[in-house]
ZATITI-119122 format. One record per residue: residue in one letter; x, y, z of N, C-alpha, C, O, CB in turn. Coordinates in steps of 0.2 Angstrom, whole numbers, plus 5000, padded with zeros to 4 digits. Glycine has a CB too. Layout:
AXYZXYZXYZXYZXYZ ...
//
This chain:
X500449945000500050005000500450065000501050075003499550005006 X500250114996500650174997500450235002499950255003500650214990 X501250235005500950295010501050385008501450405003501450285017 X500750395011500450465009500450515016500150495021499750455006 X500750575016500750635021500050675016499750665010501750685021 X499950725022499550785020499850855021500150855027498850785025 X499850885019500150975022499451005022498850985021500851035016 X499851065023499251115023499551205025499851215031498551085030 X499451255019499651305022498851355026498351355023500151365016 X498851375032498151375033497951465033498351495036497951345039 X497551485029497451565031496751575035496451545039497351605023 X496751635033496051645037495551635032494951605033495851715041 X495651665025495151645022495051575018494551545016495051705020 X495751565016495851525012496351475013496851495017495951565006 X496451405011496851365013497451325006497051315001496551315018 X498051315006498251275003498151205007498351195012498851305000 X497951155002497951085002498451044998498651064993497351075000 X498850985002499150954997499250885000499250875006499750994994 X499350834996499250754998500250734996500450794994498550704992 X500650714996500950694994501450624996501550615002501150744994 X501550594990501850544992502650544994503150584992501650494986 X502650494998503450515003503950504996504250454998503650425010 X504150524992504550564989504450614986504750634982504850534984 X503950664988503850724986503450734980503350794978504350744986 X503250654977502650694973502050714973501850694978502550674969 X501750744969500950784970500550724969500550694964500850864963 X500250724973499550674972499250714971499150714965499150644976 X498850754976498150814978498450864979499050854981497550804985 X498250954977498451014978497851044974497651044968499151024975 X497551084980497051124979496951184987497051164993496451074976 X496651254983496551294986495851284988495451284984496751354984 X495751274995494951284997495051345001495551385002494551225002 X494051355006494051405008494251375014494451315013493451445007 X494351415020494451395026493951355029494151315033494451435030 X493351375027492851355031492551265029492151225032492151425029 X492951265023492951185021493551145022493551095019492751175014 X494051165025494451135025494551085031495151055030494751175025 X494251065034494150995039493750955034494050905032493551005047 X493250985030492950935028493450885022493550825022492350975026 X493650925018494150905014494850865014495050825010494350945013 X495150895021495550815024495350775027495750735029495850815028 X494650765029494150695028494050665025493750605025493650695029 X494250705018493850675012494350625010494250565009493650715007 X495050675008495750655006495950605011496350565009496150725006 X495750605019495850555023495650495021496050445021495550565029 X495150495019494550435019495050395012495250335012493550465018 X495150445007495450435001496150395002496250335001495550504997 X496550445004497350425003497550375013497950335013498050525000 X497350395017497350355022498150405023498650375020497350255022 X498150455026498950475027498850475034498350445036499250565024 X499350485040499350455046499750555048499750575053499850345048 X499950575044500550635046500250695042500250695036501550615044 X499950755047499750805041500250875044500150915049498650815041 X500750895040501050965038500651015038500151025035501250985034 X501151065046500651125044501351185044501851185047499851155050 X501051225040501451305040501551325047500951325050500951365036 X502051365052501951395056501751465056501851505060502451385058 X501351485052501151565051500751585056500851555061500651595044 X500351625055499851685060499251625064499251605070499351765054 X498851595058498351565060498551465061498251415063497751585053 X499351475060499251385060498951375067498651325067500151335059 X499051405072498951375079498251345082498151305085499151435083 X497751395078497051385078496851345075496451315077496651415076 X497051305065496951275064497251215063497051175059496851305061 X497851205067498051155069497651125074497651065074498551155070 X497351155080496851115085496251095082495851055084496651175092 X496151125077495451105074495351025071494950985072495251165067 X496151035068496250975065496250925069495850885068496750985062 X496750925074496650885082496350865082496250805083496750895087 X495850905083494850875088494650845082494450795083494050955090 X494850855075494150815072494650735068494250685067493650885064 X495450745067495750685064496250685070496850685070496050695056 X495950685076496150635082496750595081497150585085495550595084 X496850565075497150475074497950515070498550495069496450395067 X497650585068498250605065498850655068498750705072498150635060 X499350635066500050665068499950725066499850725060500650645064 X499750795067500150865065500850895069501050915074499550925067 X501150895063501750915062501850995061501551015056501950875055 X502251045064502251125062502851115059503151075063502251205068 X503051125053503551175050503851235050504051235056503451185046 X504051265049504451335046503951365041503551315041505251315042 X503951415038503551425032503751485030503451525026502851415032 X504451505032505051525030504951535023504851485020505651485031 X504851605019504951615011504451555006504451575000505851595009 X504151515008503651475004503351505001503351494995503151425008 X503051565003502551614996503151614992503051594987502051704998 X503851644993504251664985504351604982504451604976505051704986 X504351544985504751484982503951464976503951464970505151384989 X503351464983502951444978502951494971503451484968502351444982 X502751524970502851584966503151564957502851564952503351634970 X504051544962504251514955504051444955504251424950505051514954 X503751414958503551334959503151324954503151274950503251314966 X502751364954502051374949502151384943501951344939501551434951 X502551424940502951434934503051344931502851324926503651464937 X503351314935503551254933502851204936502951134936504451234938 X502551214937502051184935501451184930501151144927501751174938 X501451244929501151294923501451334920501551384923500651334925 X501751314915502351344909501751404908501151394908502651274901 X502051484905501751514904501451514896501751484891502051564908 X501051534895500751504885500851574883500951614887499651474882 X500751584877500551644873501151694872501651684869499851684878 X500851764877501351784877501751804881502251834881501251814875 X501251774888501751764894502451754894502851774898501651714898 X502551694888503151664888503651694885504051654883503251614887 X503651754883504051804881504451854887504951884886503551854877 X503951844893504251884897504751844904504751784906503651924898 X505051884906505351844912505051804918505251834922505751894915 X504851764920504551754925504751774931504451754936504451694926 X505251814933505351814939504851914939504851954944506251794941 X504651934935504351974933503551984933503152034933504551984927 X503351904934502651914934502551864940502951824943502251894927 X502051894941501351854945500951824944500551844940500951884948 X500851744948500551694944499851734945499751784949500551604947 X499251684938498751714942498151694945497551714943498651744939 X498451654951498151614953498151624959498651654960498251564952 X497851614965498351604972498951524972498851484967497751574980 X499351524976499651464974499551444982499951394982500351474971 X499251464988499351424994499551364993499851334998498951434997 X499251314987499151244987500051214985500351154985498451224978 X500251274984501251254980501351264985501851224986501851304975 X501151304992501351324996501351265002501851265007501051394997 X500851225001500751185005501251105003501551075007499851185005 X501251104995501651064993502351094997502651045000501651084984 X502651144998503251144998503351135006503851115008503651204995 X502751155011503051135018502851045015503351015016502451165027 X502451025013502650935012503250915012503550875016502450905005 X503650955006504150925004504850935009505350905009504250954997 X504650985013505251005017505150955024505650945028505151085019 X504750935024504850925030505050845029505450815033504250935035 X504750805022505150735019505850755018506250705019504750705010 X506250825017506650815017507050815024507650795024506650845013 X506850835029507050855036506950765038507350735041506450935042 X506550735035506550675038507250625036507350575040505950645037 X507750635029508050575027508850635028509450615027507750535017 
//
């Protein structure tokens, strides 16, 4: 069976989500609102069975890590660093979404995706902390 972590960068209004398998690839990555975000790592729970979910140390992780506690009891939450993750995410996004048209005339480090990326964001406390582990 494949094992799988969860992250999560959390905001107040909005959250990045990400599932990732223990070498750091992207399974699941998506932005929800806040207010669905329990529901959604129930879902992804129920789905991928991860036992360890990542979180961002920012403003709101503190609240939304207890929330997590009360309701996936059986899971590990893990705090990170979340140290520069909006700039890494940023160029991250780039390299997941090559820019088309005439985007790609221009420099990326010049533009602004045009998306939120919290979901890269949540990818990259994943990946950091698989890497803190080996």
């Amino acid at each position: 069976m494949n094992k799988y972590i969860a992250a999560v960068d959390p905001g107040k209004d909005k959250c990045g989500v990400a599932v990732l398998d223990m070498s750091g690839g992207i399974i699941y990555r998506e932005v929800v609102m806040t207010d669905d975000l329990i529901n959604i790592l129930q879902s992804k729970k129920d789905l991928y069975h991860y036992d360890k979910l990542i979180i961002g140390n920012g403003t709101t992780s503190g609240r939304a890590g207890e929330k997590i506690k009360n309701v996936l009891s059986d899971v590990e939450v893990i705090v990170v660093d979340e140290y520069n993750t909006t700039q890494l995410a940023k160029q991250e996004y780039w390299n997941l979404c090559p820019p088309k048209g005439w985007r790609r005339f221009f420099p990326l480090g010049m533009q602004v995706p045009p998306v939120p990326v919290d979901d890269i964001v949540a990818v990259i406390l994943g990946r950091r902390y698989l890497e803190d582990m080996n």
